[in-house]
C-alpha positions in Angstrom: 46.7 6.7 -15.9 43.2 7.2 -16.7 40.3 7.1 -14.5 38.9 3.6 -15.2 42.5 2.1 -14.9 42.9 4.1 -11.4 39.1 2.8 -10.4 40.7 -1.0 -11.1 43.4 -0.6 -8.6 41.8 0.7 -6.2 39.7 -1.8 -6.0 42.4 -4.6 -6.2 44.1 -3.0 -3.5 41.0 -2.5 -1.3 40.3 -6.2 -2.3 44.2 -7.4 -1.1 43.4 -5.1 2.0 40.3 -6.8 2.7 41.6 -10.3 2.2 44.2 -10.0 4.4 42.2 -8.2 7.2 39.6 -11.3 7.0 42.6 -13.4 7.1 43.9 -12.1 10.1 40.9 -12.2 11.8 40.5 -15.3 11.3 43.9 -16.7 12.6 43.1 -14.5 15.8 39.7 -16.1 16.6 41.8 -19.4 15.6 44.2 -19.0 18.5 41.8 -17.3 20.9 39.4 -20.7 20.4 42.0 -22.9 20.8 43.2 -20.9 23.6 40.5 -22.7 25.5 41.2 -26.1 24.7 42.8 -28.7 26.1 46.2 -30.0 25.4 45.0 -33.2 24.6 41.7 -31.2 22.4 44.4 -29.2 20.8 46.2 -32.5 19.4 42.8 -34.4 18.8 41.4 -32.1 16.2 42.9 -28.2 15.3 40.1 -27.0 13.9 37.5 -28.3 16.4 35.5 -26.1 18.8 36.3 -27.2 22.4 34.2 -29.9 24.0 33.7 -27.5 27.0 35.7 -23.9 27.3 38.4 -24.2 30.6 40.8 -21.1 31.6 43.0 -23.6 33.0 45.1 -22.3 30.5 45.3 -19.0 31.3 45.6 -20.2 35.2 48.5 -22.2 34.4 50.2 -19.3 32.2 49.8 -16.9 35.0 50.7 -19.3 37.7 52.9 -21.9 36.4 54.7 -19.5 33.7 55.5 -16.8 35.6 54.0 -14.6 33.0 52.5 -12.5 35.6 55.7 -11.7 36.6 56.8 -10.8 32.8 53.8 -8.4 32.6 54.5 -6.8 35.7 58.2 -6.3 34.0 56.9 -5.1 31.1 54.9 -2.6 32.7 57.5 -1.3 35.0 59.9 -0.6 31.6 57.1 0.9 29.8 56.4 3.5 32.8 60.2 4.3 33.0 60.7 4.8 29.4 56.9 6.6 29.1 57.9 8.8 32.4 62.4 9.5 31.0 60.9 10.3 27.7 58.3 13.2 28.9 61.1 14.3 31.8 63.8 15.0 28.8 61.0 16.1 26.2 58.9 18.5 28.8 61.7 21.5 29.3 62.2 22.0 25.6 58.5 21.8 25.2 57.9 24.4 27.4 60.1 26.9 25.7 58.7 26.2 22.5 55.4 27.2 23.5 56.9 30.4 25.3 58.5 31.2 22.7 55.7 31.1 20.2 53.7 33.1 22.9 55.9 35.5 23.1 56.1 35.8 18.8 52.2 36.2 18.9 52.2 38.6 21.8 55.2 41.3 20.1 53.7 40.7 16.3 50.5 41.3 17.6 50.6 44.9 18.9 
């Protein structure tokens, strides 16, 4: 390929990347908006901005939901896996790294 053809796909592909960035922002400020709408707000009008912005929501998720309990789940399997992973990885680590001081230390003198 020459240089003007490579100049045109990179631009189509910067383009493409840029389209679907904007597009993805968009849908997230979408569901973040309508995260503080009403049920009845929600069903009225989707692309509307809420009459007045309510975390009742996000109370009721929390609350009602139990999500606060499917969080604190979450984070407790995260730690474990985080804390088993560096507990199995940290012994062979620590040879590696003695054993490339040691190389350095006996090719050096």
């Amino acid at each position: 390929m020459n240089a003007s053809t490579d100049r045109v796909v990179k631009f189509i592909a910067n383009l493409l990347l840029f389209v679907w960035i904007g597009f993805t922002l968009f849908m997230f400020g979408w569901v973040v908006v309508s995260s503080f709408k009403s049920t009845r707000e929600i069903y009225a009008g989707v692309w509307a901005w809420p009459s007045v912005f309510r975390l009742d929501n996000y109370t009721r998720v929390l609350n009602d939901f139990g999500l606060s309990r499917f969080l604190l789940n979450s984070l407790v399997a995260v730690l474990a896996g985080t804390l088993l992973t560096v507990a199995m990885s940290a012994p062979d680590c620590i040879r590696s790294g003695q054993t490339q001081i040691q190389r350095f230390v006996i090719h050096d003198n």
